[in-house]
C-alpha positions as CSV (number, residue, x, y, z in Angstrom):
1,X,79.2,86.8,101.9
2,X,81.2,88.9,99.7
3,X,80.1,89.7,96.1
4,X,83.4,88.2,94.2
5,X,85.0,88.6,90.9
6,X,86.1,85.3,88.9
7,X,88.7,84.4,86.8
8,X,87.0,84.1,83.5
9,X,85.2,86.9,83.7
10,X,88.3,89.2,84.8
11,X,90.2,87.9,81.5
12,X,87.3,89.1,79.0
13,X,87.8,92.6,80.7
14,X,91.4,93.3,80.6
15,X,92.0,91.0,77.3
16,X,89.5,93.6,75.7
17,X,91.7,96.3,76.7
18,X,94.6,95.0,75.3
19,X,92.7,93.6,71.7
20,X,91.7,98.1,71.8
21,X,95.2,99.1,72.1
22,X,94.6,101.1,75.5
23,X,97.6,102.3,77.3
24,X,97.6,100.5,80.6
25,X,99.6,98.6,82.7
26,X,99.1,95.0,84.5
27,X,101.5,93.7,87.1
28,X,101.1,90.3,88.7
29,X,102.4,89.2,92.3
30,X,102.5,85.4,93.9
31,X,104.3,83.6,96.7
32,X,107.9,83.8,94.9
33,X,107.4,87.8,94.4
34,X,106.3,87.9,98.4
35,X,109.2,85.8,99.5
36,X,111.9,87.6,98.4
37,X,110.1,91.1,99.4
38,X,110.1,89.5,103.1
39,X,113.3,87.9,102.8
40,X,112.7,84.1,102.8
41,X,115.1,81.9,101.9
42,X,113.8,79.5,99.0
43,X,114.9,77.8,95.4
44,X,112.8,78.8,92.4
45,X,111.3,76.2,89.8
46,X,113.6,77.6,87.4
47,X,116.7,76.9,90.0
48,X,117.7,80.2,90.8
49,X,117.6,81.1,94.9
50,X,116.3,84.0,97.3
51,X,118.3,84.9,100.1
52,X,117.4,85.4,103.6
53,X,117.1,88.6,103.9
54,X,115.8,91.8,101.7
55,X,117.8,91.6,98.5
56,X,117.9,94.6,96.6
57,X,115.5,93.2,93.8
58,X,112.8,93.0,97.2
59,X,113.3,96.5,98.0
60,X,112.9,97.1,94.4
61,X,109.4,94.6,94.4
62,X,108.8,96.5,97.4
63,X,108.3,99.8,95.9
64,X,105.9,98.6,93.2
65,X,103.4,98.1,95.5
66,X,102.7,101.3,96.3
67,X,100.9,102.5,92.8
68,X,97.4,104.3,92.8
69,X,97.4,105.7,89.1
70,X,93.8,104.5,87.7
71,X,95.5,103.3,84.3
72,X,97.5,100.2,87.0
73,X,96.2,96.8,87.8
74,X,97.6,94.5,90.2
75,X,97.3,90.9,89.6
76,X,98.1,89.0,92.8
77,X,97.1,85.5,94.3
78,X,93.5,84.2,94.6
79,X,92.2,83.0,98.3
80,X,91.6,80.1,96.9
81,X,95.3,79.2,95.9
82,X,97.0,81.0,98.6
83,X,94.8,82.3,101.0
84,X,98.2,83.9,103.1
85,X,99.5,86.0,99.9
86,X,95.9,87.0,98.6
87,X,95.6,88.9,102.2
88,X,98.8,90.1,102.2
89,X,98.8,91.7,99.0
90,X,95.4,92.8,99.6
91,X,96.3,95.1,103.1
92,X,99.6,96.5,101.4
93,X,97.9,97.7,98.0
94,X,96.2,100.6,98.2
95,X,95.0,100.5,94.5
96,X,91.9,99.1,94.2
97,X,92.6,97.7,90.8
98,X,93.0,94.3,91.4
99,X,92.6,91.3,89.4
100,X,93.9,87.9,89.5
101,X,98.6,87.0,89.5
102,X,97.1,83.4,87.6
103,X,95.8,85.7,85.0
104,X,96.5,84.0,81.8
105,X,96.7,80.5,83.2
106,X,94.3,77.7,85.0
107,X,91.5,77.6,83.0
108,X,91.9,80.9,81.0
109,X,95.0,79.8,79.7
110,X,93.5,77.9,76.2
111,X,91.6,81.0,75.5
112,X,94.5,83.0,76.3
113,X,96.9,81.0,73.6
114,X,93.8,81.4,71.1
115,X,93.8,85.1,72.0
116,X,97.3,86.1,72.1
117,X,98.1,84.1,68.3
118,X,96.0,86.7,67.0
119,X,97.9,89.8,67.9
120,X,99.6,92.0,65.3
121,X,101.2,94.9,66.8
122,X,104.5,96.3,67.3
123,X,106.2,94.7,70.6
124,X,109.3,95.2,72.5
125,X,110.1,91.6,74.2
126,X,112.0,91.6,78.0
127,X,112.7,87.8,78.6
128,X,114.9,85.2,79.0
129,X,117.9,84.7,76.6
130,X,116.3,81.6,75.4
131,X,113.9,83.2,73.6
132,X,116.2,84.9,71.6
133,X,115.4,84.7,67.7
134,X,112.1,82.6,68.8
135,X,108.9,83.7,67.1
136,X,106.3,85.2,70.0
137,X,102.5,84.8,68.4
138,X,102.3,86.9,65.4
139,X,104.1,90.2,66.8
140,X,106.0,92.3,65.7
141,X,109.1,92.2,67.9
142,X,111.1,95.4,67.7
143,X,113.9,94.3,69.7
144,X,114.3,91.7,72.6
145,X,116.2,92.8,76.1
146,X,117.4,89.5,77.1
147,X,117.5,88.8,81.0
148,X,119.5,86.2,82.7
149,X,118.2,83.0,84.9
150,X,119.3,84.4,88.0
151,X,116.9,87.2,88.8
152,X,118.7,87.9,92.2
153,X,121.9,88.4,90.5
154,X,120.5,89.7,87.6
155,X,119.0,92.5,88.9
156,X,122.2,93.4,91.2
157,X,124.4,93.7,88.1
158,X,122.5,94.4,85.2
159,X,118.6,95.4,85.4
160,X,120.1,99.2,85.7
161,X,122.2,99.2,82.3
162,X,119.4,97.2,80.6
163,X,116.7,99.5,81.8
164,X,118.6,102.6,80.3
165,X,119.1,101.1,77.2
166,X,115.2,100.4,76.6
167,X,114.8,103.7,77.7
168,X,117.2,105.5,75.5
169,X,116.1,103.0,72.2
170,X,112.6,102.9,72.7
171,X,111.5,105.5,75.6
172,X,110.5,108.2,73.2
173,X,108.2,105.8,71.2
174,X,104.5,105.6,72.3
175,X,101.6,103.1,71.5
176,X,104.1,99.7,71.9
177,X,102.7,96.6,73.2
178,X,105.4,95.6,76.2
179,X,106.1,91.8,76.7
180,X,107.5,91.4,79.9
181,X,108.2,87.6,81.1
182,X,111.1,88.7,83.2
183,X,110.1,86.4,86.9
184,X,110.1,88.5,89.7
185,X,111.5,91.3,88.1
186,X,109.0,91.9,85.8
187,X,107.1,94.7,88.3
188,X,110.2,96.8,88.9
189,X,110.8,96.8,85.3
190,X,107.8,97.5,84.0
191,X,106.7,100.0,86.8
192,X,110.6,101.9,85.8
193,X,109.5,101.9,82.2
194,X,105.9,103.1,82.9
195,X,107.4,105.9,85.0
196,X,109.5,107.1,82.2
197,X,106.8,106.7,79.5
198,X,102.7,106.1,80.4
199,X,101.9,106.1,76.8
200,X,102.4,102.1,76.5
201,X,100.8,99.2,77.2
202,X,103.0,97.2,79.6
203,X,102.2,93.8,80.4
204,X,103.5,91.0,82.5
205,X,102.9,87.7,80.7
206,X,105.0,85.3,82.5
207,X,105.1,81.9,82.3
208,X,102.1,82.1,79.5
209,X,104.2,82.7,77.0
210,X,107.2,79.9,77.7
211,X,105.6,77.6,75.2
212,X,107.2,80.4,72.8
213,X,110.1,80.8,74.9
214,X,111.4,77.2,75.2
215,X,109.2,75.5,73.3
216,X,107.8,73.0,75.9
217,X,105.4,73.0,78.5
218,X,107.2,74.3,81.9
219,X,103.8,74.7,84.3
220,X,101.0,72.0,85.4
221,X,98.4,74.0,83.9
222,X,99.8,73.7,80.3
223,X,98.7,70.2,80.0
224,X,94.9,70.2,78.9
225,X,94.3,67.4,81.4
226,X,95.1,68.5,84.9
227,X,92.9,69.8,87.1
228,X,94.9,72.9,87.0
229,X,93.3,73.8,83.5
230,X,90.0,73.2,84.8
231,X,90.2,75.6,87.8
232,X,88.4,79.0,88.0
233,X,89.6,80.6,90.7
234,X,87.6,83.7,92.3
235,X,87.9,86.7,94.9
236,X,86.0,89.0,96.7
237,X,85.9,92.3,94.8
238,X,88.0,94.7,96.0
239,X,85.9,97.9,95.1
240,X,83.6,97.1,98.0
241,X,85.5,94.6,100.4
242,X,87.0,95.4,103.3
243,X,90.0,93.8,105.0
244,X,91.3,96.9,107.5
245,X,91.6,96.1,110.7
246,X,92.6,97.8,113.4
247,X,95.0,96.1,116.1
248,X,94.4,97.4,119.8
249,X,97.6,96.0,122.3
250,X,96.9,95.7,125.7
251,X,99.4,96.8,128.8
252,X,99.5,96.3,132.3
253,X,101.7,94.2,135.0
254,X,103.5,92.2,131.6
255,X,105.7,94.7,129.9
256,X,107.8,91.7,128.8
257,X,105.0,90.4,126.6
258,X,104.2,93.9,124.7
259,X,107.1,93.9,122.4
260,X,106.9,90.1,121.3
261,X,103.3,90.9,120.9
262,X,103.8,94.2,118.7
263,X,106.8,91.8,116.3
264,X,104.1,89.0,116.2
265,X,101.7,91.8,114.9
266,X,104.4,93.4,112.7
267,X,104.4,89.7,110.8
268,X,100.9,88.9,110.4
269,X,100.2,88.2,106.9
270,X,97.5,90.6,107.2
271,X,98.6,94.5,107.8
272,X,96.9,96.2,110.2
273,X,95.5,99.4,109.3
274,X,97.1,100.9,112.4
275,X,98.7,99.6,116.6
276,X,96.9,101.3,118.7
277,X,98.3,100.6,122.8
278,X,96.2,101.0,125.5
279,X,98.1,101.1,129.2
280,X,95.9,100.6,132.2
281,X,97.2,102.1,135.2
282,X,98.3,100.2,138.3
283,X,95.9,100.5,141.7
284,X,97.8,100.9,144.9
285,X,101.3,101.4,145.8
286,X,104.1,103.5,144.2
287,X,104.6,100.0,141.1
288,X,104.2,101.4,138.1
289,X,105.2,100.5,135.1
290,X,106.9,103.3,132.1
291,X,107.6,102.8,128.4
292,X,110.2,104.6,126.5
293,X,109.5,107.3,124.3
294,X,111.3,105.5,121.2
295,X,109.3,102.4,121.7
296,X,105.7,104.2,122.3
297,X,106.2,105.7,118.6
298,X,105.8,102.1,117.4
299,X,101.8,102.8,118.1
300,X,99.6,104.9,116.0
301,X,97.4,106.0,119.1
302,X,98.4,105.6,123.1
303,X,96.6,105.9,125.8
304,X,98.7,105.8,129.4
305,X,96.6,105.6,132.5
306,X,96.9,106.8,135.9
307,X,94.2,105.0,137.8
308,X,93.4,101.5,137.0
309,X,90.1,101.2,134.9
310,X,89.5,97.3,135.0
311,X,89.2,94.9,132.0
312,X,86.3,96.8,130.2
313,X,88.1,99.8,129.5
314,X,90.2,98.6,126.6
315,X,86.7,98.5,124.9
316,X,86.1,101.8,125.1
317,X,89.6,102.9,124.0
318,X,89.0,100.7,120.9
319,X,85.6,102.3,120.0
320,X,86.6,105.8,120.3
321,X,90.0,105.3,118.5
322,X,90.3,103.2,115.9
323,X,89.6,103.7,112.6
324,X,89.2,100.5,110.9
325,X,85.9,98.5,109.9
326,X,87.2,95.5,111.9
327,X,89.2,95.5,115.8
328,X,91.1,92.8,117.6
329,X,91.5,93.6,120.7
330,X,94.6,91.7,122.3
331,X,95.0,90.6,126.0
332,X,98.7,91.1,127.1
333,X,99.3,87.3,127.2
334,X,98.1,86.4,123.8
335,X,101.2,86.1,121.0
336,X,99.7,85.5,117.5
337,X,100.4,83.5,115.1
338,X,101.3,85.2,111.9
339,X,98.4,84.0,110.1
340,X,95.7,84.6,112.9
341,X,94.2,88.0,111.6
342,X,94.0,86.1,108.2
343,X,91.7,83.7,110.0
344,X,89.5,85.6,111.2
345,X,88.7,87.3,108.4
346,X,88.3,84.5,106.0
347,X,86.0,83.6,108.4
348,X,84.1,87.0,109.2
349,X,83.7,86.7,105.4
350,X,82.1,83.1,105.6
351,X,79.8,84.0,108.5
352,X,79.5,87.6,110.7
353,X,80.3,86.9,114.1
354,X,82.6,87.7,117.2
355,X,85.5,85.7,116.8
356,X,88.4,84.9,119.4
357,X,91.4,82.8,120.2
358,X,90.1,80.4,123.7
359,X,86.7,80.0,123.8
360,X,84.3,78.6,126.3
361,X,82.0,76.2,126.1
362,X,80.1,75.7,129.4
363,X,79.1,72.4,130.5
364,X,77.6,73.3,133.9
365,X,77.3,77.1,134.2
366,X,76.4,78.1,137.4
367,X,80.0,76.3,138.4
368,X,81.9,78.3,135.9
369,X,85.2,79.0,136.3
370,X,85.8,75.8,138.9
371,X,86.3,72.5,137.9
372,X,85.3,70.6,134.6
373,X,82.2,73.1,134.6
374,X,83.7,73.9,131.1
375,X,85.8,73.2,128.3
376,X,88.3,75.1,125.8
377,X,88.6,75.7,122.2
378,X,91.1,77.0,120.5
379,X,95.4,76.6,121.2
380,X,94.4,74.2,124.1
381,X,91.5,72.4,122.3
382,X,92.5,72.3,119.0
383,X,89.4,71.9,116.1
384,X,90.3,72.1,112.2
385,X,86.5,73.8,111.9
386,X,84.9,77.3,113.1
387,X,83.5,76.6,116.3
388,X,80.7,78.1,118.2
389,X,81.2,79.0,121.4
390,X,79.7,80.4,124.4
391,X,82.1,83.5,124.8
392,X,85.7,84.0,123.9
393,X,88.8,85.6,125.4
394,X,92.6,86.1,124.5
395,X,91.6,88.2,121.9
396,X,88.4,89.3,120.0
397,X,88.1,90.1,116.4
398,X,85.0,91.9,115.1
399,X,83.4,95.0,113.9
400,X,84.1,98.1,115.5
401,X,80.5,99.0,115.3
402,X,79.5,96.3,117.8
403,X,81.4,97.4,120.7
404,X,79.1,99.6,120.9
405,X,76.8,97.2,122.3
406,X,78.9,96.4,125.5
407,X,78.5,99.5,126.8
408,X,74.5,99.7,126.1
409,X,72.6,99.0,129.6
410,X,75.7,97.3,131.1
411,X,76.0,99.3,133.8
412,X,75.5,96.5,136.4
413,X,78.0,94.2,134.6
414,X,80.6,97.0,134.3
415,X,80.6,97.4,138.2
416,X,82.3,94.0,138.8
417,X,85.6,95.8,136.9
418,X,87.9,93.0,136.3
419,X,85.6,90.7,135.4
420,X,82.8,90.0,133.0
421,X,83.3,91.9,129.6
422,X,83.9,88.5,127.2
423,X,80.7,87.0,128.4
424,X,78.9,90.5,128.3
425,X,80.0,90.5,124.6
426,X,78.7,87.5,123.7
427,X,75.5,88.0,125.0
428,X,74.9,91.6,124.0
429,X,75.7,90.6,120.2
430,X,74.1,87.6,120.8
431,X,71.1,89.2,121.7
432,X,71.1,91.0,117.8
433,X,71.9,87.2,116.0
434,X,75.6,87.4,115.8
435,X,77.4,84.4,117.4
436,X,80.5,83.9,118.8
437,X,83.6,81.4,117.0
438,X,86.5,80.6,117.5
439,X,88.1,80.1,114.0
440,X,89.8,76.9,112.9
441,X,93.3,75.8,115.3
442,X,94.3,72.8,113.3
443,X,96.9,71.0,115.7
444,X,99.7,71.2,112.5
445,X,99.1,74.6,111.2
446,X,100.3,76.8,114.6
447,X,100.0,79.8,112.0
448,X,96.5,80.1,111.7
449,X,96.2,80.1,116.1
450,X,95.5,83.0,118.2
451,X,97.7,82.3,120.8
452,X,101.1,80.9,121.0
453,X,101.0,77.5,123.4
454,X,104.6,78.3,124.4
455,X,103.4,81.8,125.6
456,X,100.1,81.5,126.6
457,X,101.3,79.0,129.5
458,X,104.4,81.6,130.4
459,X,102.8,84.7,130.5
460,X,98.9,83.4,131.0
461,X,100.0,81.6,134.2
462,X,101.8,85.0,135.4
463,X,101.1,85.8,139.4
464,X,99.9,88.9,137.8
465,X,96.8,86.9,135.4
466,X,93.4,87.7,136.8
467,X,93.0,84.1,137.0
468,X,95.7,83.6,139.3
469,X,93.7,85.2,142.1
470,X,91.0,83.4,143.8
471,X,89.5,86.6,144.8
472,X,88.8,86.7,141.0
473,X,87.3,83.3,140.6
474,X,85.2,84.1,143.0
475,X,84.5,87.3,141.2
476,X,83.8,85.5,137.7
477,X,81.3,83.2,139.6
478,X,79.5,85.4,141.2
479,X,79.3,87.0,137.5
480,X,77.9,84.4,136.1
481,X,75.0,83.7,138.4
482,X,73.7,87.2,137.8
483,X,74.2,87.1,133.6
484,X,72.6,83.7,134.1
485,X,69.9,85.1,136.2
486,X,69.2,87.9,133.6
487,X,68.9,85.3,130.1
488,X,72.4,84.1,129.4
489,X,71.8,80.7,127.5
490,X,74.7,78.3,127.1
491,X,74.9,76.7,123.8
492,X,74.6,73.5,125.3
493,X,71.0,74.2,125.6
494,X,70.6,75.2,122.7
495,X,72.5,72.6,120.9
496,X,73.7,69.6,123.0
497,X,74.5,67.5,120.1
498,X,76.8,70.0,118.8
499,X,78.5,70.6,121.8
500,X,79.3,67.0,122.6
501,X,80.3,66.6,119.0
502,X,83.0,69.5,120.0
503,X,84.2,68.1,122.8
504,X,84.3,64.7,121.4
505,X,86.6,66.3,118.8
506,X,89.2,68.1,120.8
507,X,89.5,64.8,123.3
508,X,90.0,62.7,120.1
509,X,93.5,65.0,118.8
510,X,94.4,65.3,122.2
511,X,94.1,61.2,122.4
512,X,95.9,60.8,119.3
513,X,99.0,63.5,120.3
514,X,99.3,61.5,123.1
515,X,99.5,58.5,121.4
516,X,102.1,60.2,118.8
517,X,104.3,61.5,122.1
518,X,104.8,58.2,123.3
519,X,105.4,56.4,120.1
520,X,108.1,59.0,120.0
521,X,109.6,58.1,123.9
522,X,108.8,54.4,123.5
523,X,111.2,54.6,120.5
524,X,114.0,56.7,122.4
525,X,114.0,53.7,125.2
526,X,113.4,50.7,123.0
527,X,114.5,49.8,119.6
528,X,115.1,47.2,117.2
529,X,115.6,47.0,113.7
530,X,117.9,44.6,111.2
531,X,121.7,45.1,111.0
532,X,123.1,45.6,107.5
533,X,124.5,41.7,107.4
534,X,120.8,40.1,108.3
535,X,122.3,38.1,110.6
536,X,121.9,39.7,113.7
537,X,119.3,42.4,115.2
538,X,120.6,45.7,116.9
539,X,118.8,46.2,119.9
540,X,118.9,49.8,121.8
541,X,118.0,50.3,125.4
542,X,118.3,54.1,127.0
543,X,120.7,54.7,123.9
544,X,122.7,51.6,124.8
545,X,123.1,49.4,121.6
546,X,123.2,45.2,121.5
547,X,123.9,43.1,119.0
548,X,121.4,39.8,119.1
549,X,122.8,37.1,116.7
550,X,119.4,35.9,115.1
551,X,118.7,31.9,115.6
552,X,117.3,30.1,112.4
553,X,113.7,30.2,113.9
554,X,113.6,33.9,114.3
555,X,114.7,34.0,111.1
């Protein structure tokens, strides 16, 4: 675990900054800020609406981010509000200033009204019209820049003009105390005005200070009694966490799967630190298979080869290349979800381990892979919980360090080639007390999954999968006896009651969605329900409607 900062504590140390006068500035970032910067269409509390695609105030949002001056702090969400924005933010901000967007509100936000009534000092207010002629605390407001409801439009039209005018009034005058509740355009304003002029405290207060604004509670947390005003969020501290993670792309008879892969990477809620591609070449025959140049600069690294290297080469590519504390190494089949590298890390921060997107869970190992010698977890064996597993494949998140191990006195295992290197992984890191997972694939959230169903079955069932041979299988048994033979323990051993608990699990949502798929079929054949005069009952059969008088009896 993470050391991690809380909310509380993060409050005392920039409140005291303020209460001293220093010069600094303190933006703040949540879901609505993200939206519009990825173009997602959604209506604001306060009515206005982002369009679906990059608005001008996004590209604007967009270049706020990029900030490493010392005297900067970006607030943005907790993990433990919204776990998707918190990594976002965190793998796009380079500044390792960050505190908390819910800044002045949950449970700081009585200490902050206590706080901010005791103010005196010379202000210059950017908010909404309504707050024009209002009293804010006890400052001394030089002039208020009134901003409209529509942020969107707003900022279009006539953020520019308004941003001059500050400037020219006020952008020769040092020491002032900014109040900025201006929505989402509160960064790009302040970041303009901190640009021009450092020599100013700048401040994004935002909805803390609509009590003042409009005179009536606007937000949950306002009200003393909700659990909102009770909450104390926390984070892990950025000074000495580490989310970058290095995403290695895998290439070799599915070219039509590399650039939905590299798109479904592009959108991971997570960044990646950098693409790396690794090509294996083609055995026999004149087949090959050729990139263009355009798409190959996509990729930070490339490696193209001209002899085919089996499965366990990828590996090596990763260790030597990358540059990242964590890899996640990608079959070519394997589409993810846009939350998946989010996953695993929330859960490489819960508990070290390898992590991947179908594990195995042997049942009867010397049988593996024929039969029900086995069962999945993950996309096709869906758990809301981290699961143990006995290896994984698809993908595998860890620490770059640790590949190290697969190549340490494997040289019998790396002779099978096309075989052999997810259950060599396992048991090499096993062997040092790091376990293999497979995170949480809640059947609902198709985000948080490591492999697309839709895909997995398309590409994964591929004349070209190493499954599809049963050369292979024979391959992958004959694998297994000798890693078996040499110490391999299945968890099953190890923990039976854990394993049946597992597969007890996944049989039970698969039961239910079965249930839920013919609920749905049952009522596309056969339905009845009350026609609007209660007289009669409509009947439909294949789409065909009837109209049942009702008798007094059924009535």
């Amino acid at each position: 675990m993470e050391h991690e900062i809380f909310l509380d504590k993060e409050f005392d140390k920039i409140w005291n900054k303020i209460e001293n006068k220093e010069n600094f500035v303190l933006l703040r970032y949540g879901d609505g800020e993200r939206g519009i910067m990825c173009g997602k269409k959604f209506i604001a509390q306060e009515g206005w609406q982002s369009p679906s695609y990059v608005s001008k105030l996004g590209e604007a949002l967009l270049s706020t981010l990029i900030l490493e001056d010392e005297k900067v702090f970006y607030g943005i969400s907790c993990p433990c509000c919204d776990p998707s924005s918190y990594y976002w933010y965190s793998t796009r901000i380079k500044n390792k200033n960050i505190t908390f967007a819910n800044f002045f509100v949950n449970a700081n936000y009585k200490k902050f009204k206590e706080k901010f009534s005791t103010l005196h000092t010379d202000a210059i207010l950017i908010a909404n019209h309504r707050a024009k002629n209002r009293k804010i605390g006890d400052l001394n407001i030089l002039k208020h820049y009134e901003v409209g409801d529509d942020c969107i439009a707003f900022w279009e039209n006539d953020a520019q003009k308004m941003l001059e005018q500050i400037k020219k009034d006020f952008g020769h005058r040092n020491d002032l105390l900014y109040v900025v509740a201006a929505g989402p355009m509160s960064e790009p304003i302040i970041v303009d005005l901190y640009k021009n002029n450092p020599n100013n405290c700048y401040i994004d207060f935002g909805s803390a200070i609509d009590i003042y604004i409009y005179i009536y509670h606007t937000r949950p947390y306002m009200d003393a009694t909700s659990d909102y005003a009770k909450r104390i969020c926390a984070m892990y501290d950025p000074k000495i966490t580490h989310f970058d993670v290095s995403v290695i792309l895998t290439a070799y008879k599915k070219p039509q799967s590399l650039r939905i892969q590299l798109e479904a990477i592009r959108n991971q809620s997570v960044k990646p630190k950098e693409i790396l591609l690794f090509q294996d070449g083609i055995g026999g025959g004149d087949y090959k298979i050729v990139f263009d140049k355009e798409f190959l600069e996509n990729f930070d690294a490339v490696q193209i080869c001209d002899k085919n290297y089996g499965v366990w080469e990828r590996f090596n590519f990763a260790r030597k290349n990358a540059k990242s504390k964590y890899v996640c190494i990608f079959d070519d089949d394997a589409i993810p979800g846009p939350r998946w590298l989010e996953n695993c890390l929330t859960q490489m921060h819960k508990e070290e381990g390898l992590y991947g997107t179908a594990g195995i869970v042997l049942t009867e190992p010397k049988g593996y892979p024929y039969g029900g010698e086995f069962f999945r977890v993950g996309w096709d064996g869906n758990l809301d919980y981290t699961a143990r597993v006995d290896f994984v494949g698809h993908s595998w998140f860890l620490k770059k360090d640790w590949i190290d191990d697969l190549f340490l006195n494997t040289e019998k295992y790396q002779a099978f080639k096309i075989v052999g290197e997810d259950i060599t992984l396992s048991y090499k890191l096993k062997q040092k007390g790091i376990n293999t997972f497979v995170p949480p694939h809640p059947k609902n959230d198709h985000q948080l999954w490591g492999s697309s169903r839709q895909y997995a079955m398309e590409f994964g069932t591929d004349s070209n999968g190493i499954s599809m041979n049963p050369k292979n299988l024979e391959k992958m048994n004959s694998f297994m006896q000798e890693i078996l033979k040499d110490g391999f323990v299945p968890i099953k051993q190890e923990d039976p009651k854990a394993c049946a608990k597992m597969l007890r699990d996944i049989r039970k949502g698969q039961k239910l969605q079965l249930r839920l798929l013919l609920r749905f079929l049952l009522q596309g054949i056969f339905s009845i329900k009350n026609s609007n005069d209660k007289k009669c009952k409509i009947i439909r059969i294949f789409g065909i409607r009837f109209k049942i008088k009702r008798t007094k009896q059924s009535r």
